[in-house]
FIKOLZA-1660 file (N, C-alpha, C; in steps of 0.1 Angstrom, whole numbers, plus 5000, padded with zeros to 4 digits):
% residues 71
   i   px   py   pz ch aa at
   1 9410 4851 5510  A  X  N
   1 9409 4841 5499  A  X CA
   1 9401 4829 5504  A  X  C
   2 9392 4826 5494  A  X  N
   2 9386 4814 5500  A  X CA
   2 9390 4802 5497  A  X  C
   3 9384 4785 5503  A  X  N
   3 9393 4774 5499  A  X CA
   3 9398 4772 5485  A  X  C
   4 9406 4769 5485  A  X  N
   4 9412 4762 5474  A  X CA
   4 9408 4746 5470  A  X  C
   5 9406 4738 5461  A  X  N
   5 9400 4729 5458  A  X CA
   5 9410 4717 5447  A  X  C
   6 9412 4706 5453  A  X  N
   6 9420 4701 5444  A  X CA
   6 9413 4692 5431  A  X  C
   7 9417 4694 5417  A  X  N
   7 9408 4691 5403  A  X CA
   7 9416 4688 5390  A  X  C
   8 9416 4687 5385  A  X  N
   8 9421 4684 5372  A  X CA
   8 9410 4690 5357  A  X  C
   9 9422 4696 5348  A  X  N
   9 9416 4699 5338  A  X CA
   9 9415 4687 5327  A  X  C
  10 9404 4689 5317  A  X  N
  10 9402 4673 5307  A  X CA
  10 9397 4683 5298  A  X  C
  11 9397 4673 5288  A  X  N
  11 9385 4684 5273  A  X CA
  11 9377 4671 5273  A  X  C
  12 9362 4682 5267  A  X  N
  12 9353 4676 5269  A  X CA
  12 9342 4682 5258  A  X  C
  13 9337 4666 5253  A  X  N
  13 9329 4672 5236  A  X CA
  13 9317 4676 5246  A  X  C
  14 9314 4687 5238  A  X  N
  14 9297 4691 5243  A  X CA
  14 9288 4687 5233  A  X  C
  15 9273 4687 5236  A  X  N
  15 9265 4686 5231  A  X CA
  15 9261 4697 5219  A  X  C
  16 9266 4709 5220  A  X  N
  16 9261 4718 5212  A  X CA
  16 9275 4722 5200  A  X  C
  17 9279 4721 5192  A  X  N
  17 9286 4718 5180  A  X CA
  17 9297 4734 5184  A  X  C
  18 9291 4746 5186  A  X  N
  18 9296 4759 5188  A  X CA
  18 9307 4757 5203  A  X  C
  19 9304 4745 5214  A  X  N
  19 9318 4746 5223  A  X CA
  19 9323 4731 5223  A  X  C
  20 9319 4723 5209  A  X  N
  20 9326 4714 5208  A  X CA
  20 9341 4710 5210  A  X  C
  21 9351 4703 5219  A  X  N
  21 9363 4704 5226  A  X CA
  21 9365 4716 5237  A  X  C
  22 9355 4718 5247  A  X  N
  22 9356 4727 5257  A  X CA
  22 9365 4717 5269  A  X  C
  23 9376 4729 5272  A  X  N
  23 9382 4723 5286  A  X CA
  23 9377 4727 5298  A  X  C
  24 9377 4720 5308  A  X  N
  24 9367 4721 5319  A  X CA
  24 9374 4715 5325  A  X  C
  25 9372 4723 5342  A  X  N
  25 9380 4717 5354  A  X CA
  25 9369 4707 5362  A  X  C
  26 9372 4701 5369  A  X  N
  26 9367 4691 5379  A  X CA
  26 9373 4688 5391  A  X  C
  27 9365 4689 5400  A  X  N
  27 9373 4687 5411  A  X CA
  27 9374 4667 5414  A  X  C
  28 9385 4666 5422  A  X  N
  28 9387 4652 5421  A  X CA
  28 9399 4652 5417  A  X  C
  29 9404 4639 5416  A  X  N
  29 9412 4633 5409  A  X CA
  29 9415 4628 5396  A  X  C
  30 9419 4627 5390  A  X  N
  30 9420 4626 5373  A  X CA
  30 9418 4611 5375  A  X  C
  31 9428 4601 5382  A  X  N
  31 9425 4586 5381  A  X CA
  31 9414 4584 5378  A  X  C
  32 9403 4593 5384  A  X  N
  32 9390 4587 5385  A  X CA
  32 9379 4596 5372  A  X  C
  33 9389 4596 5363  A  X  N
  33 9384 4604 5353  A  X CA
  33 9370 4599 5347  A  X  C
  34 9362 4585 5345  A  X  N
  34 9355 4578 5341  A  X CA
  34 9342 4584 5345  A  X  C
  35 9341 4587 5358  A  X  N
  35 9331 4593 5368  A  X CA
  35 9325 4605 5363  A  X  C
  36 9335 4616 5354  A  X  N
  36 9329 4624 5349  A  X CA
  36 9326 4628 5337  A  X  C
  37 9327 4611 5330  A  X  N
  37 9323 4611 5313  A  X CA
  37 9308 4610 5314  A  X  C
  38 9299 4615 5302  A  X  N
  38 9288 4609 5295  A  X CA
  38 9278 4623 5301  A  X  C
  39 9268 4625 5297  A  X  N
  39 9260 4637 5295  A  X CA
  39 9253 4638 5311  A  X  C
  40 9252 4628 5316  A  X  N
  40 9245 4625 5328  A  X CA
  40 9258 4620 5341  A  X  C
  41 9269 4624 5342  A  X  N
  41 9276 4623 5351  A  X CA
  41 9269 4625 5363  A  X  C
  42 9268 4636 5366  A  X  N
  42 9262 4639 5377  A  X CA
  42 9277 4647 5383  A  X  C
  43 9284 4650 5381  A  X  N
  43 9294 4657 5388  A  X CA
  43 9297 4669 5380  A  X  C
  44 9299 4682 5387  A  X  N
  44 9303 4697 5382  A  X CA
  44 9311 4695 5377  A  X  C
  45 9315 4700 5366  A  X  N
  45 9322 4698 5355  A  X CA
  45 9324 4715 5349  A  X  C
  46 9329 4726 5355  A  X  N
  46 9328 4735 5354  A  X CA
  46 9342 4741 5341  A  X  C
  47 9336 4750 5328  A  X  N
  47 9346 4754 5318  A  X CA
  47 9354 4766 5323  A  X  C
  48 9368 4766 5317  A  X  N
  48 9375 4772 5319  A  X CA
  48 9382 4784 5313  A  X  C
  49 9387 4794 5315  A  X  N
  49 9391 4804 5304  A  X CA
  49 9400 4810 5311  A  X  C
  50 9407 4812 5300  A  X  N
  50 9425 4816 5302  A  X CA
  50 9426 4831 5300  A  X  C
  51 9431 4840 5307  A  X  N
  51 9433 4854 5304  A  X CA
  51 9449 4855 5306  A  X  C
  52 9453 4864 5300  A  X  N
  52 9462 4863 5294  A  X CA
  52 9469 4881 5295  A  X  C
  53 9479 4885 5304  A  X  N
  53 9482 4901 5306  A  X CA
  53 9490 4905 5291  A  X  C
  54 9484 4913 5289  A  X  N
  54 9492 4924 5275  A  X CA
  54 9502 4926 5275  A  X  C
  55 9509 4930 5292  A  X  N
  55 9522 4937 5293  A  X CA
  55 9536 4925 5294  A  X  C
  56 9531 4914 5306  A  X  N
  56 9541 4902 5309  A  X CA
  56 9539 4892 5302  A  X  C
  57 9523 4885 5298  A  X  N
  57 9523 4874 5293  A  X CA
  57 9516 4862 5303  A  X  C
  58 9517 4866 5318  A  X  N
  58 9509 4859 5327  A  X CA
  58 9495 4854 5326  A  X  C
  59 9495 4841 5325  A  X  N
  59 9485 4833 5324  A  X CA
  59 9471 4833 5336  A  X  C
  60 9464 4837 5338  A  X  N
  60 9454 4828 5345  A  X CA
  60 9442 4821 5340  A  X  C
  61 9438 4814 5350  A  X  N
  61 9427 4806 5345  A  X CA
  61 9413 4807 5354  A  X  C
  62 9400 4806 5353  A  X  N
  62 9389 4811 5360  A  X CA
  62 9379 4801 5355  A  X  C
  63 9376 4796 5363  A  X  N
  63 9368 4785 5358  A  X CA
  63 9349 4792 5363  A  X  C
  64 9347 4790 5351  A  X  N
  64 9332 4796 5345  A  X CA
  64 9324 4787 5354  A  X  C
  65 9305 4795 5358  A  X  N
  65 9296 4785 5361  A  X CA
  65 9292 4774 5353  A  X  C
  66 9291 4764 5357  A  X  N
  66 9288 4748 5353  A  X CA
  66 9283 4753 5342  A  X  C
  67 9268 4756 5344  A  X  N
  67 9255 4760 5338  A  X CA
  67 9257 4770 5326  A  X  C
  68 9271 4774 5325  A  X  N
  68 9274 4785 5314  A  X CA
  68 9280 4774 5300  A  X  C
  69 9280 4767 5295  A  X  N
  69 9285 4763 5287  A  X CA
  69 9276 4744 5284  A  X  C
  70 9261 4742 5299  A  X  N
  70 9255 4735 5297  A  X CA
  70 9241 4738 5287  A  X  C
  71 9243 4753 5287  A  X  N
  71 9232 4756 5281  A  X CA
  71 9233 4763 5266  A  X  C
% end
């Protein structure tokens, strides 16, 4: 397994109307949530998606490339 990374999840308006309220992780701290508002943050801001098993109901989550929801 490779590192693990500590982040917080936030929603976040996109620019393109079709992933308007996308949730996205960031690594950091949430206090410092300010750092990764506005179009030009400059910090990874990578989206997230929940899968969900058929049989139990177990959640995971997999956070998508940055670049997949900037474009």
């Amino acid at each position: 397994m490779a590192e693990m990374k500590k982040g917080f999840f936030y929603v976040r308006n996109s620019e393109l109307p079709i992933l308007f309220n996308y949730v996205v992780w960031a690594e950091g701290e949430k206090k410092d949530i300010t750092k990764y508002m506005g179009p030009n943050a400059g910090i990874p801001q990578y989206p997230v998606t929940p899968y969900k098993c058929a049989n139990c109901g177990f959640i995971e989550h997999y956070a998508e490339p940055e670049e997949k929801w900037r474009n």
